[in-house]
LOLOMAR-400886 format. One record per residue (C-alpha): x, y, z; residue number from 1. Coordinates in steps of 0.05 Angstrom, whole numbers, plus 5000, padded with zeros to 4 digits. Layout:
<rs>
<x: X; y: Y; z: Z; seq: NUM>
...
</rs>
This chain:
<rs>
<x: 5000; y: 5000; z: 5000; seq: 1>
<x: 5031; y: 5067; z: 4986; seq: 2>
<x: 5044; y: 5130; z: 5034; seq: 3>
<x: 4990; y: 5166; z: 5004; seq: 4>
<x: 4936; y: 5110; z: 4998; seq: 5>
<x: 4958; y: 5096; z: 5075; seq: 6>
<x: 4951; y: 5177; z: 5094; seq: 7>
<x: 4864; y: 5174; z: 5054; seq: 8>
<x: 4850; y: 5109; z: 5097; seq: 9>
<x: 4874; y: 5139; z: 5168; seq: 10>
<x: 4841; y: 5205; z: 5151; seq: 11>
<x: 4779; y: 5168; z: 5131; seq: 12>
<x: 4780; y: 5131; z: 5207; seq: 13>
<x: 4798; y: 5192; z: 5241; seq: 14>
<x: 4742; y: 5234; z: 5207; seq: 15>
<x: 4697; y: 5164; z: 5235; seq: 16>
<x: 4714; y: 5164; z: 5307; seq: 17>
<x: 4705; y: 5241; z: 5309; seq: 18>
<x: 4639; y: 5231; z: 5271; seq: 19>
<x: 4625; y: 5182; z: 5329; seq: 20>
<x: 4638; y: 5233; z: 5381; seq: 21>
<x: 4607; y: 5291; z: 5357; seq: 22>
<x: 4549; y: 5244; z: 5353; seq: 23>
<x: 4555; y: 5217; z: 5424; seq: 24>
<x: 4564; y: 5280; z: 5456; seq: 25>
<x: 4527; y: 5300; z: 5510; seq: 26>
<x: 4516; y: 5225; z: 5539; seq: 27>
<x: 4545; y: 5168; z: 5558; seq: 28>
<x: 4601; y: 5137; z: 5491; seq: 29>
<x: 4570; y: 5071; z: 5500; seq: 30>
<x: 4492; y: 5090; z: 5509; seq: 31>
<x: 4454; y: 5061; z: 5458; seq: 32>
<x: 4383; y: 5103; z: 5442; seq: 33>
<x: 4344; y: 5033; z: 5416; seq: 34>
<x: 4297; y: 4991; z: 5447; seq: 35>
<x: 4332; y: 4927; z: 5481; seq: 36>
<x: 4270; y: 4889; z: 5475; seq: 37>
<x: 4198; y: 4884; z: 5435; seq: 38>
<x: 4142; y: 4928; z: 5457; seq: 39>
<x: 4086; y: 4888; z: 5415; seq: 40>
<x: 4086; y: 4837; z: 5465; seq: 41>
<x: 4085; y: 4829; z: 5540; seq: 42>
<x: 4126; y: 4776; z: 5578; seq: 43>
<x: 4050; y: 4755; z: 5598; seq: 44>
<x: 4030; y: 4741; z: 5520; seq: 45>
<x: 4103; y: 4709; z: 5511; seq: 46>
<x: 4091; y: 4663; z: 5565; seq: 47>
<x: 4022; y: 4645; z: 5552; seq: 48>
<x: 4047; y: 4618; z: 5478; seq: 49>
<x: 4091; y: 4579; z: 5513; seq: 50>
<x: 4044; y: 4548; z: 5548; seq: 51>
<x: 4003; y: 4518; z: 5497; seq: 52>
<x: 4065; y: 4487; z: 5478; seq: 53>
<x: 4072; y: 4455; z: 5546; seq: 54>
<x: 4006; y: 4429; z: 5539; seq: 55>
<x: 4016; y: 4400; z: 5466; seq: 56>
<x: 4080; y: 4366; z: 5492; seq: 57>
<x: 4061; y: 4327; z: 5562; seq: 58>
<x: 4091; y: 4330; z: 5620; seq: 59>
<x: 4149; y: 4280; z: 5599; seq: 60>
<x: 4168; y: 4315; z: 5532; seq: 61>
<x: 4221; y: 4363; z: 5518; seq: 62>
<x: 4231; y: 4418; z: 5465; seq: 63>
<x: 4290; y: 4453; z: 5423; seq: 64>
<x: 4286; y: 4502; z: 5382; seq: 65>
<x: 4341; y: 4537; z: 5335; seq: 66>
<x: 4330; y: 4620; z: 5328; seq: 67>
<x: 4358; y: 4640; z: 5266; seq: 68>
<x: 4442; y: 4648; z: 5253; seq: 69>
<x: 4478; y: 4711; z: 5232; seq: 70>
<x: 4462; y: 4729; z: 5171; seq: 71>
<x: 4516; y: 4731; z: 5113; seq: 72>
<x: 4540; y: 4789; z: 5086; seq: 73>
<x: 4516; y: 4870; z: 5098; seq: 74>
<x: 4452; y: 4846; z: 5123; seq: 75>
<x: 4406; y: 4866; z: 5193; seq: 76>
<x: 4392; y: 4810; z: 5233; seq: 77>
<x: 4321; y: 4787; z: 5227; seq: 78>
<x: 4294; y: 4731; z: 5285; seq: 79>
<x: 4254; y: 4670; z: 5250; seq: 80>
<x: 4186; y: 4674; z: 5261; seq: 81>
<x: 4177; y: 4614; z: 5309; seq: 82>
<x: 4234; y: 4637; z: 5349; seq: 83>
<x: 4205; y: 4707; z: 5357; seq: 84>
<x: 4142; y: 4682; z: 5373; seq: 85>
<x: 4162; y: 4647; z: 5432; seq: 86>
<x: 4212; y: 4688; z: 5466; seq: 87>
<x: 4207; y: 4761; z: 5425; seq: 88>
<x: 4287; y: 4758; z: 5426; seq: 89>
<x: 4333; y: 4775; z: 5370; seq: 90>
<x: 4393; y: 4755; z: 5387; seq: 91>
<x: 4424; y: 4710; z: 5324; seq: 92>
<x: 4449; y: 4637; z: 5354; seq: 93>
<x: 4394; y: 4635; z: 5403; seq: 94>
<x: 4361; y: 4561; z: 5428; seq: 95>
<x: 4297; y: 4554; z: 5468; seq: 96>
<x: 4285; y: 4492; z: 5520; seq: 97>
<x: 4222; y: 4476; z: 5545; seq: 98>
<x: 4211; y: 4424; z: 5595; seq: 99>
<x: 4133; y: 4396; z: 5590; seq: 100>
<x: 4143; y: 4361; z: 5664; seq: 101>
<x: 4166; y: 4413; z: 5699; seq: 102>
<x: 4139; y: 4475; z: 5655; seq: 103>
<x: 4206; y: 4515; z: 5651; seq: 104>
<x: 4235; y: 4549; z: 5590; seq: 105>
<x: 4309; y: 4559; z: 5596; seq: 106>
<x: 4334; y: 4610; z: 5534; seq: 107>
<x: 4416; y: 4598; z: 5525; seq: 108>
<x: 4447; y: 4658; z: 5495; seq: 109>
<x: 4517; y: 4671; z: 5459; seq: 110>
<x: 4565; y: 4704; z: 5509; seq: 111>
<x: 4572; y: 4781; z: 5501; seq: 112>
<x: 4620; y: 4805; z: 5442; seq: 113>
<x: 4647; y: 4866; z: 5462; seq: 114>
<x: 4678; y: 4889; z: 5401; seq: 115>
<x: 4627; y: 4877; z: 5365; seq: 116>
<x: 4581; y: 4914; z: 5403; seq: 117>
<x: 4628; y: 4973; z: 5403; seq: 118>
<x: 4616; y: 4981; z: 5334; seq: 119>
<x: 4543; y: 4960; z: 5317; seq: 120>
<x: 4513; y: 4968; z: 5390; seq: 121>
<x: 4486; y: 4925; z: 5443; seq: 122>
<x: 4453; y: 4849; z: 5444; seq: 123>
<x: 4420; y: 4817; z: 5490; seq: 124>
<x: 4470; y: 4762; z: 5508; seq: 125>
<x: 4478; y: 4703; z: 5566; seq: 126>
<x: 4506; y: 4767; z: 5609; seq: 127>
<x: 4439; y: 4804; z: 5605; seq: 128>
<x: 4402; y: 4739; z: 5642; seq: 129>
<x: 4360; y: 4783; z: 5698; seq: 130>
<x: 4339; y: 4833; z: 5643; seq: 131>
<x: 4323; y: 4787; z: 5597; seq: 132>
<x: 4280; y: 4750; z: 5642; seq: 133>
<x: 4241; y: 4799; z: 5667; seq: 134>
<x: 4235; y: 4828; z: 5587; seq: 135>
<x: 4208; y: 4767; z: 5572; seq: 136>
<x: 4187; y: 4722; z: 5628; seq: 137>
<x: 4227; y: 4664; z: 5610; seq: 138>
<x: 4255; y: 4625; z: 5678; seq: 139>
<x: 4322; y: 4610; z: 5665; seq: 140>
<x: 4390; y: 4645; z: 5619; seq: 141>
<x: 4441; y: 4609; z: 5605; seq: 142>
<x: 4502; y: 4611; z: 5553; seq: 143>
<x: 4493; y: 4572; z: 5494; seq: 144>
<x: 4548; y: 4518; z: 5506; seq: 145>
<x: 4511; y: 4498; z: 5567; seq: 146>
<x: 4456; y: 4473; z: 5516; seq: 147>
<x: 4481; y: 4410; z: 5503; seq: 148>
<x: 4515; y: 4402; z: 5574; seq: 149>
<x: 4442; y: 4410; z: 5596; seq: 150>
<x: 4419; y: 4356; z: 5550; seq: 151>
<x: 4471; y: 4304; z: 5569; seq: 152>
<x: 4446; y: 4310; z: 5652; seq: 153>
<x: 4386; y: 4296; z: 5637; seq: 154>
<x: 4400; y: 4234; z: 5596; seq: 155>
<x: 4454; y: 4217; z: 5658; seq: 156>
<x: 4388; y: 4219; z: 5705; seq: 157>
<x: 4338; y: 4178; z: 5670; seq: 158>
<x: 4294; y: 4240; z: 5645; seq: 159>
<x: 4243; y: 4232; z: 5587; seq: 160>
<x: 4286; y: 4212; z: 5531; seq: 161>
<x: 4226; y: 4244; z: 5486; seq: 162>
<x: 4252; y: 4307; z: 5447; seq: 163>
<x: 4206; y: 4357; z: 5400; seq: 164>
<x: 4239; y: 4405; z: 5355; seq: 165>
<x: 4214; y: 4434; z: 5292; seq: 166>
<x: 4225; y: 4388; z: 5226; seq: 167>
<x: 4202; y: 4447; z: 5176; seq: 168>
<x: 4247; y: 4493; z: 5158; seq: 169>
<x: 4242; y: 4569; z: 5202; seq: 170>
<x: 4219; y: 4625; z: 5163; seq: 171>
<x: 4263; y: 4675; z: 5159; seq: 172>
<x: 4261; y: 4748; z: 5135; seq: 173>
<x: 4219; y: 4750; z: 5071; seq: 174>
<x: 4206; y: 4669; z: 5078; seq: 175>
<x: 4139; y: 4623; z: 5081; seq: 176>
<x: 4143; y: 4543; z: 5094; seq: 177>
<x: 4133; y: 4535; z: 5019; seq: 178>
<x: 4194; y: 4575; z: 4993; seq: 179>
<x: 4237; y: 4545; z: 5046; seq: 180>
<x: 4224; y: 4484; z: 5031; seq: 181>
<x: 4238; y: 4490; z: 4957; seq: 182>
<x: 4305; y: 4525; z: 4969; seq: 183>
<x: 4322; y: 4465; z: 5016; seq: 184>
<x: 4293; y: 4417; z: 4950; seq: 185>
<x: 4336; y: 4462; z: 4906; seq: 186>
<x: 4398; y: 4463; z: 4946; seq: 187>
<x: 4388; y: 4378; z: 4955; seq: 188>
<x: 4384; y: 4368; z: 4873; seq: 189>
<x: 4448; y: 4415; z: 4856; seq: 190>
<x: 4502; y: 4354; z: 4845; seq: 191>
<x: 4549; y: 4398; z: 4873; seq: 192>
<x: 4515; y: 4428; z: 4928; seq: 193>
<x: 4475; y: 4374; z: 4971; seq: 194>
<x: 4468; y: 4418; z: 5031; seq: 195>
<x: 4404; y: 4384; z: 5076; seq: 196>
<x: 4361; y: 4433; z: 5123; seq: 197>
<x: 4390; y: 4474; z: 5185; seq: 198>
<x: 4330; y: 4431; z: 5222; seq: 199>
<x: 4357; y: 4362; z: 5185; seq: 200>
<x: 4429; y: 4381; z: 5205; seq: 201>
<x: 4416; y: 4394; z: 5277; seq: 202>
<x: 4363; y: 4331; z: 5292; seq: 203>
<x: 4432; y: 4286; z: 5260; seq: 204>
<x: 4485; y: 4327; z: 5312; seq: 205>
<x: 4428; y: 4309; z: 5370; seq: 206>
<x: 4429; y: 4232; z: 5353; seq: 207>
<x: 4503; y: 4233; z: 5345; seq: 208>
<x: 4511; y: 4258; z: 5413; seq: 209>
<x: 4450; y: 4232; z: 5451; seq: 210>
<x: 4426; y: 4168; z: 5415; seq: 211>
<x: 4381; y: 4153; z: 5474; seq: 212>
<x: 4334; y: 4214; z: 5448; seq: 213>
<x: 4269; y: 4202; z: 5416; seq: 214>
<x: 4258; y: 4250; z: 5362; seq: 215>
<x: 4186; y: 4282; z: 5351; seq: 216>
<x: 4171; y: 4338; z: 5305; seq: 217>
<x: 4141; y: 4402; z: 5343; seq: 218>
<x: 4113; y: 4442; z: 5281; seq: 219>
<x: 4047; y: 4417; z: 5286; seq: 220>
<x: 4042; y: 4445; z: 5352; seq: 221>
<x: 4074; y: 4504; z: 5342; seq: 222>
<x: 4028; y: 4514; z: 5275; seq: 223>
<x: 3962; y: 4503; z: 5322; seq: 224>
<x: 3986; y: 4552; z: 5366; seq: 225>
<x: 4004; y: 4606; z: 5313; seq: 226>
<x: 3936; y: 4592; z: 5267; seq: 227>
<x: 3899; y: 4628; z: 5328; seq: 228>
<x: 3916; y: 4703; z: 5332; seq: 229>
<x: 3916; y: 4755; z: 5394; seq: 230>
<x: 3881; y: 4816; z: 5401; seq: 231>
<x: 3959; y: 4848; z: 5388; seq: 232>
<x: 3975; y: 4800; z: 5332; seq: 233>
<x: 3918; y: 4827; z: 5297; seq: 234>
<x: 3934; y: 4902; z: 5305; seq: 235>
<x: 4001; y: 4890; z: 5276; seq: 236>
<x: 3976; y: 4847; z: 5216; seq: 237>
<x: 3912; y: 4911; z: 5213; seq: 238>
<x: 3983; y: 4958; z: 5207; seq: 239>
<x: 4019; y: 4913; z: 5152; seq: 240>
<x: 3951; y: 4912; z: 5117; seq: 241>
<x: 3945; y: 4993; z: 5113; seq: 242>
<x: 4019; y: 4994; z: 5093; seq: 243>
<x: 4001; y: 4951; z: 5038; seq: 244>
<x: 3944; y: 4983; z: 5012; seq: 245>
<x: 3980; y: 5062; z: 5025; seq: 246>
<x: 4035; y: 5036; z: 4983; seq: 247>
<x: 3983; y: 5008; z: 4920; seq: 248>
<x: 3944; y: 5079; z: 4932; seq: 249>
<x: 4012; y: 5113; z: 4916; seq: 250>
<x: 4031; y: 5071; z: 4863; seq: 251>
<x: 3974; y: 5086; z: 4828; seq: 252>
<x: 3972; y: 5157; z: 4830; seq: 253>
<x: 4046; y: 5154; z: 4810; seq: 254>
<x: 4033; y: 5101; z: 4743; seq: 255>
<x: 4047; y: 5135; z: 4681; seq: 256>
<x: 4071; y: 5105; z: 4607; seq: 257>
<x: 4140; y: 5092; z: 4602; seq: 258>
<x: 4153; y: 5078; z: 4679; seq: 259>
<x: 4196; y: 5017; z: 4694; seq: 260>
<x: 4163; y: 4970; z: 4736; seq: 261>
<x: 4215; y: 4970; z: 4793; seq: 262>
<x: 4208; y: 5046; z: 4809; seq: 263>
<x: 4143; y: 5019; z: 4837; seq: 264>
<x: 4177; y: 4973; z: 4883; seq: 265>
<x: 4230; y: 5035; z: 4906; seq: 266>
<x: 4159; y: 5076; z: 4919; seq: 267>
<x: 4127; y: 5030; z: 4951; seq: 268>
<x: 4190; y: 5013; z: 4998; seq: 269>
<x: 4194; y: 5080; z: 5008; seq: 270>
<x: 4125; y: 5094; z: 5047; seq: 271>
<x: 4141; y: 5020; z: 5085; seq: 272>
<x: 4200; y: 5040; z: 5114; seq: 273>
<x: 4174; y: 5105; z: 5120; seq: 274>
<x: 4112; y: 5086; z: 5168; seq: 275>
<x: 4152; y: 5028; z: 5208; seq: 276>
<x: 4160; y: 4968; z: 5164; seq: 277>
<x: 4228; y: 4923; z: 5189; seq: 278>
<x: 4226; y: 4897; z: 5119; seq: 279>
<x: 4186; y: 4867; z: 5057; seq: 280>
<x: 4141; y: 4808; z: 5068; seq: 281>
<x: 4158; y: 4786; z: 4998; seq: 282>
<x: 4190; y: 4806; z: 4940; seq: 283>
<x: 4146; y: 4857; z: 4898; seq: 284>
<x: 4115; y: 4825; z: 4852; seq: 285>
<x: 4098; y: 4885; z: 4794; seq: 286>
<x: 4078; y: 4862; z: 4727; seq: 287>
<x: 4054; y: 4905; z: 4658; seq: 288>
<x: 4034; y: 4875; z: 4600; seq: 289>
<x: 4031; y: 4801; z: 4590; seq: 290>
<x: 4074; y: 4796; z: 4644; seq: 291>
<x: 4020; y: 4793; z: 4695; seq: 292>
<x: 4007; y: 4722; z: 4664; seq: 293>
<x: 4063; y: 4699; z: 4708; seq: 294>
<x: 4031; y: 4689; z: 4779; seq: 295>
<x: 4104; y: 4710; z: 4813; seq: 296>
<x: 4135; y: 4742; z: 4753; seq: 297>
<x: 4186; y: 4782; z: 4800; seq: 298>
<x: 4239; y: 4814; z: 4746; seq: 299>
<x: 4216; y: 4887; z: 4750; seq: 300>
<x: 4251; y: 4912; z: 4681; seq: 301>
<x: 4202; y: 4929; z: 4640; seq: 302>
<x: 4181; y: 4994; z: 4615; seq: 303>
<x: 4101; y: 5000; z: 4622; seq: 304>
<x: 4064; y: 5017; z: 4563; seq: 305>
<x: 3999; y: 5056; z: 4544; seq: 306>
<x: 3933; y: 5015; z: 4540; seq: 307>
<x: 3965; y: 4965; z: 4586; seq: 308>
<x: 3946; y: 4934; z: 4649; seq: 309>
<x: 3984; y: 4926; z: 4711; seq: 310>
<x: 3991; y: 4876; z: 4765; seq: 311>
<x: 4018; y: 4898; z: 4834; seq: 312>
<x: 4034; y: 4849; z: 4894; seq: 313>
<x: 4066; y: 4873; z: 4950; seq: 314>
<x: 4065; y: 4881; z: 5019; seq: 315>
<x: 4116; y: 4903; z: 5085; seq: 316>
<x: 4140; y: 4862; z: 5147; seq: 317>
<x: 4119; y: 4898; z: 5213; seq: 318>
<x: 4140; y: 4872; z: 5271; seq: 319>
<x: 4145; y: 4800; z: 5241; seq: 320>
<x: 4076; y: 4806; z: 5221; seq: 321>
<x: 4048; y: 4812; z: 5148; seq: 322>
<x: 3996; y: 4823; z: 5098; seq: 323>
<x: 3988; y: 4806; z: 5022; seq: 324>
<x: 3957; y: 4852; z: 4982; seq: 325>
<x: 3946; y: 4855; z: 4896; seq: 326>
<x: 3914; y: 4903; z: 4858; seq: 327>
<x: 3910; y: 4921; z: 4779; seq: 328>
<x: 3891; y: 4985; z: 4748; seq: 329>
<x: 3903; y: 5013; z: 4670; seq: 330>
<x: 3985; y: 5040; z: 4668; seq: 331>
<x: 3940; y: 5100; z: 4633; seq: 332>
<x: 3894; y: 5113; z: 4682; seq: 333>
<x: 3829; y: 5094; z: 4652; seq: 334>
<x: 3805; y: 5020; z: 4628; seq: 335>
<x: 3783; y: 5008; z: 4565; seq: 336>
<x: 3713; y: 4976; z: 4548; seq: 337>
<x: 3742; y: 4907; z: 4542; seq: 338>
<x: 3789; y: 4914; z: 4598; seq: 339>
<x: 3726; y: 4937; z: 4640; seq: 340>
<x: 3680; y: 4888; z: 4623; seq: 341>
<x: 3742; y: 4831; z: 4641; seq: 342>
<x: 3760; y: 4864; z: 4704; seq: 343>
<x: 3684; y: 4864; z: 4732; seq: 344>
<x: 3675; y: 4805; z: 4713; seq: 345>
<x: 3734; y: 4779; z: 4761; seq: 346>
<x: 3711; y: 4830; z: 4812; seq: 347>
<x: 3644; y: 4795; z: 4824; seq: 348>
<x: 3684; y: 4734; z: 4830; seq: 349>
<x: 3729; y: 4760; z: 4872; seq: 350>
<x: 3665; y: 4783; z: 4915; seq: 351>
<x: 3643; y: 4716; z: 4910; seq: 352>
<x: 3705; y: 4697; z: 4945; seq: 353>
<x: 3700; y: 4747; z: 5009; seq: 354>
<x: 3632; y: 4736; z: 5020; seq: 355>
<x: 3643; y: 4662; z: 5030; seq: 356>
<x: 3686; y: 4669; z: 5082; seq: 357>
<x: 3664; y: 4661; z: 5154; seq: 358>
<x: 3687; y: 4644; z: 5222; seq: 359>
<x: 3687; y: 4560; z: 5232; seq: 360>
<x: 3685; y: 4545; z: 5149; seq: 361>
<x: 3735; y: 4515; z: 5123; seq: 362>
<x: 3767; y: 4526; z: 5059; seq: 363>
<x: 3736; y: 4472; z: 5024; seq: 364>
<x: 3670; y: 4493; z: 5049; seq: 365>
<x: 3682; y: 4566; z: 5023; seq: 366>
<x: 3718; y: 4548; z: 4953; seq: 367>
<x: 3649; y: 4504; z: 4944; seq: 368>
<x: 3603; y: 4558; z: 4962; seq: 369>
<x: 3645; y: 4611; z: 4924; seq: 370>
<x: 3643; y: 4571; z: 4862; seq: 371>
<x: 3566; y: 4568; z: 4867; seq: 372>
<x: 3559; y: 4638; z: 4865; seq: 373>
<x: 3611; y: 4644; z: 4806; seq: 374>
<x: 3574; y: 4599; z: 4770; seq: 375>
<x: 3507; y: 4651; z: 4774; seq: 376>
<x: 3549; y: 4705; z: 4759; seq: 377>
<x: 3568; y: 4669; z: 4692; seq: 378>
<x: 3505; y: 4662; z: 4673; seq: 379>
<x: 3485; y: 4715; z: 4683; seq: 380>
<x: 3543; y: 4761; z: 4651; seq: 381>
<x: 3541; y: 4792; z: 4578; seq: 382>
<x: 3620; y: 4795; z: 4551; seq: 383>
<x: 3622; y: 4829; z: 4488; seq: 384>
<x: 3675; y: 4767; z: 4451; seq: 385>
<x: 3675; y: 4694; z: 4450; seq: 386>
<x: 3748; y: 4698; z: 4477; seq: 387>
<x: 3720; y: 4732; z: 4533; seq: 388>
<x: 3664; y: 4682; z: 4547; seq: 389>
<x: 3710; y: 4630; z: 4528; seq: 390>
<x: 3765; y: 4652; z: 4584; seq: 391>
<x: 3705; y: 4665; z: 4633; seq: 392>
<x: 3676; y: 4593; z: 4635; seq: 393>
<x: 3751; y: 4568; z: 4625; seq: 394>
<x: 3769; y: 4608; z: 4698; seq: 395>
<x: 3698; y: 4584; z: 4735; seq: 396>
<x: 3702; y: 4519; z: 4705; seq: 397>
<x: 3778; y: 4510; z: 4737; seq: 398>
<x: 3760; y: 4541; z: 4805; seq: 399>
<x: 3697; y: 4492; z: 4811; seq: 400>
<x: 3741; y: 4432; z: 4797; seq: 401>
<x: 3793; y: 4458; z: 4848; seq: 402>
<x: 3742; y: 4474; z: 4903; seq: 403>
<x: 3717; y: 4396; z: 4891; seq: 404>
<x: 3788; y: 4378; z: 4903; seq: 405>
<x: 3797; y: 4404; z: 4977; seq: 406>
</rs>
């Protein structure tokens, strides 16, 4: 490296640590102005979660459970969902135990890294045990090598040799079961890849060590528990929903020919972030043309054209809760008479759809009924082309045969 390339990189430092204390002054150099800890949920809510959990398992069952790793690269740390659900901590390299006989759940935590938290800020770690319990009203902190230690005692005393952990694969940021599973069915057919799930990998180091375990899967249980949602889990799914549909309001008023479809997806990221989003609950999904004939079509390179039609999916991540939202409206503002007469036609479909749905049906029940009432509206609609008609009986006639199926 020469002198003067040596000189530009300590001035760059320098001009960084006094940036620091300029920043910093007036307080405390290691105070750090950010919440420790979730204020969605109390340690009450937390701890009632758990509980149904300690129900599902019996009083001689055990459970693991893996939070989510550092994440690679320049990228913020985002808890898996089952983790956060449990606990509410985001602490990367976390594990969960919860003992069904004697109702305890013991959190082990990585040991605190100071130099790492001098330069991106505190983490709850195994040195934080009083705060985190009262945070989150777990019972017990421990560090995370004890896990295993913990494990082996109570194999040496004859405890139940019964042990649930998740199977499935953990969403992550961005993640549902049925992506992670195909990037685990992806990763397992590359010949030169082969990598098996995080969840595979640790049920095999268990076995290895403790051979005496019996092996049960906990998603079930942890899926009953999550299907049924609290009073807060609802307000924060309400917020991700209004995100969502602030974000298509925008994107409307701001559609215009010759836009590319990913300055949608900067706008609508824009009035996420803006209004509290952590991060996307998907990728947007913003198709023109006869792109919107792909369900996930995800590219976003396309320049929108006049007399088009657009298709916008898209929704934020708040608080590790999330909505799902699509809409389509004319790139030019107004529909045309064929484009009208298509889109109400779907509408009342659509219609067909939400009125259907009630508390106790079930989906079968409300595909069935929905596809009744599509059927009337058929009849009863006047499409201006055969093609029309033709892809109007074609999209009834599919939807009853998949409703029949469920």
């Amino acid at each position: 490296m020469s002198c003067r390339i040596r000189e530009a990189a300590r001035a760059v430092v320098v001009a960084g640590a006094l940036a620091a204390f300029l920043a910093g002054a007036g307080g405390s150099s290691r105070a750090q102005d950010v919440p420790s800890f979730t204020s969605d949920f109390p340690p009450e809510e937390l701890a009632a979660r758990r509980s149904l959990l300690f129900d599902a398992m019996g009083t001689e069952g055990l459970a693991v459970l893996q939070g989510a790793p550092s994440p690679p690269g320049y990228t913020r740390f985002r808890q898996s969902n089952e983790f956060y659900y449990l606990t509410g901590i985001e602490s990367p390299h976390a594990y969960l135990l919860l003992d069904g006989g004697s109702r305890r759940a013991t959190l082990f935590l990585p040991h605190r890294n100071l130099a790492r938290e001098a330069s991106e800020g505190k983490l709850l770690s195994a040195e934080d045990a009083d705060l985190v319990k009262r945070l989150s009203g777990l019972d017990e902190v421990q560090p995370t090598e004890m896990l295993l230690e913990d494990l082996a005692r109570r194999g040496r005393t004859g405890a139940s040799h019964r042990l649930y952990t998740p199977l499935r694969p953990a969403e992550g940021a961005s993640m549902s079961r049925d992506l992670a599973l195909r990037q685990v069915a992806d990763s397992g057919n590359d010949p030169g890849d082969g990598q098996t799930s995080r969840e595979g990998r640790f049920v095999r180091l268990l076995l290895e060590r403790f051979p005496w375990l019996e092996v049960k899967d906990l998603t079930p249980a942890l899926d009953a528990a999550r299907l049924i949602k609290s009073p807060r889990e609802i307000a924060l799914i309400k917020r991700a929903t209004r995100l969502a549909c602030l974000a298509l309001q925008e994107a409307m008023r701001s559609t215009v020919p010759g836009l590319y479809e990913h300055e949608l997806d900067g706008l609508a990221k824009f009035v996420f972030f803006r209004n509290g989003a952590q991060g996307e609950a998907y990728y947007s999904l913003i198709a023109s043309g006869l792109n919107a004939v792909y369900p996930h079509y995800n590219a976003g390179k396309r320049r929108m054209k006049d007399g088009e039609l657009l298709l916008m999916d898209f929704a934020p991540d708040v608080g590790y809760y999330m909505s799902d939202i699509t809409r389509m409206w004319p790139v030019n503002g107004r529909f045309s008479s064929g484009q009208r007469e298509l889109y109400g036609f779907y509408l009342a479909c659509y219609r067909a759809i939400l009125k259907a749905i009630r508390p106790g049906a079930t989906p079968g029940a409300i595909m069935k009924e929905a596809a009744g009432d599509m059927e009337k509206v058929l009849a009863g609609a006047r499409l201006s082309k055969p093609a029309y008609e033709a892809a109007a009986r074609d999209f009834v006639k599919r939807y009853r045969e998949a409703a029949e199926t469920r």
